[in-house]
C-alpha positions as CSV (number, residue, x, y, z in Angstrom):
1,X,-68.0,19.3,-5.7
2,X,-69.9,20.6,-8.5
3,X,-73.2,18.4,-9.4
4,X,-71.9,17.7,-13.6
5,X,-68.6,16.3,-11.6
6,X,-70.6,13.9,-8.7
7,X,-73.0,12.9,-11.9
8,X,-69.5,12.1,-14.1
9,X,-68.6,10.1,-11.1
10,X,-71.8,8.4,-10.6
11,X,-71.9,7.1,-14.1
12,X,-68.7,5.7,-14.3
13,X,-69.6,3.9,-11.0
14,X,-72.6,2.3,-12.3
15,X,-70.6,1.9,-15.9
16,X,-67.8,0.0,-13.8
17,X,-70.4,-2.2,-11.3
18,X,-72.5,-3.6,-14.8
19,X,-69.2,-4.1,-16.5
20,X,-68.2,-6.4,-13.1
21,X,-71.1,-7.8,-13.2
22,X,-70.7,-8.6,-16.8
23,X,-67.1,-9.9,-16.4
24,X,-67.8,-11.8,-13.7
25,X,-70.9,-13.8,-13.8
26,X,-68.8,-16.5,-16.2
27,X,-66.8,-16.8,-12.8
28,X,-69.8,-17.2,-11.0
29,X,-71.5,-19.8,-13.6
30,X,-68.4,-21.8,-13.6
31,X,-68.1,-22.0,-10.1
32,X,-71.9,-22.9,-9.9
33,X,-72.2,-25.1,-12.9
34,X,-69.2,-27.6,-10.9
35,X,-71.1,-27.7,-7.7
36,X,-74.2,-29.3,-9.4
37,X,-75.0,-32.6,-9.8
38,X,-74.4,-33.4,-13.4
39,X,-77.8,-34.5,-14.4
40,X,-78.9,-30.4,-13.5
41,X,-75.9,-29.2,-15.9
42,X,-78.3,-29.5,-18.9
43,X,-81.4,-28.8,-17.4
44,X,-83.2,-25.8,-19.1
45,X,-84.2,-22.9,-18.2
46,X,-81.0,-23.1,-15.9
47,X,-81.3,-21.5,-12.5
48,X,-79.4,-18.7,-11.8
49,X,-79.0,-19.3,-7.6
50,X,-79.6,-23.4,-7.4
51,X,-80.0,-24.9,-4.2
52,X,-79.3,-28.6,-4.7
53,X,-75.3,-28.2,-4.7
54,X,-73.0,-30.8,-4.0
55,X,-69.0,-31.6,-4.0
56,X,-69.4,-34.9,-5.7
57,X,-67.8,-33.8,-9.2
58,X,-64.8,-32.6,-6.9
59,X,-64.6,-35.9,-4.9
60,X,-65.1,-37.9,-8.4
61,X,-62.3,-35.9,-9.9
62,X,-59.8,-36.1,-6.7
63,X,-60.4,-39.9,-6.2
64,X,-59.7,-40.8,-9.4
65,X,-56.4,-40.1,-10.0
66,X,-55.6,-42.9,-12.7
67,X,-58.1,-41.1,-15.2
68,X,-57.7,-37.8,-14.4
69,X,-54.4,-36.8,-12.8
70,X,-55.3,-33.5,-11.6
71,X,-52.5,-33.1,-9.1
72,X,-50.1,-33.8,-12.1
73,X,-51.7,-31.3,-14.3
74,X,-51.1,-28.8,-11.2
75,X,-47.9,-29.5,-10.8
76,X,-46.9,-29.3,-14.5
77,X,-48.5,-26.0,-14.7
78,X,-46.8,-24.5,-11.7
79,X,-43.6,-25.8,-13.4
80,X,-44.8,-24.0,-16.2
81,X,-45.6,-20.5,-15.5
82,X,-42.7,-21.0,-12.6
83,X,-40.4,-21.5,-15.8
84,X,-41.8,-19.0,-18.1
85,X,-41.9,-16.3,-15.1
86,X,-38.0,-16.6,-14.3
87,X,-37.0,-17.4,-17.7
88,X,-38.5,-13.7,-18.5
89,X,-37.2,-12.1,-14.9
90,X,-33.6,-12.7,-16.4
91,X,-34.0,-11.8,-19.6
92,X,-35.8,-8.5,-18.7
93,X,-32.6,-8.4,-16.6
94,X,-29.8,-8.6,-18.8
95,X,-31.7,-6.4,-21.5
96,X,-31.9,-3.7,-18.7
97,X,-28.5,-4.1,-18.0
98,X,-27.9,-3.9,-21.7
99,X,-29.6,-0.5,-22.1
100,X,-28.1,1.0,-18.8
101,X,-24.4,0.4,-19.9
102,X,-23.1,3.8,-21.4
103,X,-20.5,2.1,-23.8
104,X,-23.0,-1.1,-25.4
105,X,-22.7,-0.8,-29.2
106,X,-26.3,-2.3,-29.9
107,X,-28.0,0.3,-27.8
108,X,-28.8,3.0,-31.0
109,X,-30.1,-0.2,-33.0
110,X,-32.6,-1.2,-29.4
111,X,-34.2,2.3,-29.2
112,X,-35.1,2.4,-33.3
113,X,-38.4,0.1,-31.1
114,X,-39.0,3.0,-28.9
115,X,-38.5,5.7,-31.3
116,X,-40.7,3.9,-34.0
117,X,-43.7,4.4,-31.3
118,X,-42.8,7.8,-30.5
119,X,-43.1,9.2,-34.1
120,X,-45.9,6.4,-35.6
121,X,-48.2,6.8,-32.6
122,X,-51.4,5.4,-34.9
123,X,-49.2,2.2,-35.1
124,X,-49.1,1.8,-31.3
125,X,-52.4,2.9,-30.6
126,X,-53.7,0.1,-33.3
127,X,-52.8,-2.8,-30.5
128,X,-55.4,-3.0,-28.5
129,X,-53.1,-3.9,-25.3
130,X,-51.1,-0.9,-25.8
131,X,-54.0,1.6,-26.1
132,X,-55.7,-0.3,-22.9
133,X,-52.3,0.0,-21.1
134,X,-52.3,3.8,-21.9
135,X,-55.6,4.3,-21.0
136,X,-55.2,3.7,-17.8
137,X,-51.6,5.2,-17.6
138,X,-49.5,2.2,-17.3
139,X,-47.8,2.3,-20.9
């Protein structure tokens, strides 16, 4: 390997790690910030690694289901995204099918989509989930 190629490869491992790091100390605070008692919540300068964790907020939450039905809320989001997930599964279907079918008389009017981002590509690369989806060669 030539060194400019290990240093290119270097840099966009440490680019990557603080970018982690970045992305996932929320996940990490979070996580903290609901094993702590709540009177350390507020406490300033907060400490980055406590050591006085406890599952009390969890056990609060779990016993008391009158006030804050979390099993309920768990289950009406799993009906939810279950819903949403196979509602989209058959329509992705049946518009495949659609565009597969040599004889469908809609199918000029569904690729004027496709074309449109073939010959304005500043249009698609103006969404910023497209261009991210390109970028790493998924789109």
């Amino acid at each position: 390997m030539k060194t400019e190629h290990k240093f290119r490869l270097n840099l966009q491992f440490v680019i990557a790690s603080i970018l982690a790091v970045i992305f996932l100390f929320p996940i990490y605070w979070m996580f903290i910030t609901s094993l702590r008692p709540e009177v350390m919540t507020t406490v300033w300068p907060p400490k980055l690694f406590p050591t006085d964790l406890t599952l009390e907020n969890y056990k609060a939450i779990v016993s008391n289901t009158v006030d804050t039905p979390v099993f309920r809320w768990f289950f009406n989001s799993l009906v939810a995204a279950s819903g949403y997930t196979i509602l989209s599964c058959i329509c992705m279907f049946f518009g495949g099918l659609c565009f597969g079918l040599p004889g469908f008389s809609g199918t000029g009017s569904l690729f004027l989509g496709p074309d449109y981002l073939i010959h304005h590509p500043r249009d698609y690369l103006s969404d910023p989930q497209l261009f991210i989806g390109e970028s790493i060669r998924m789109g």
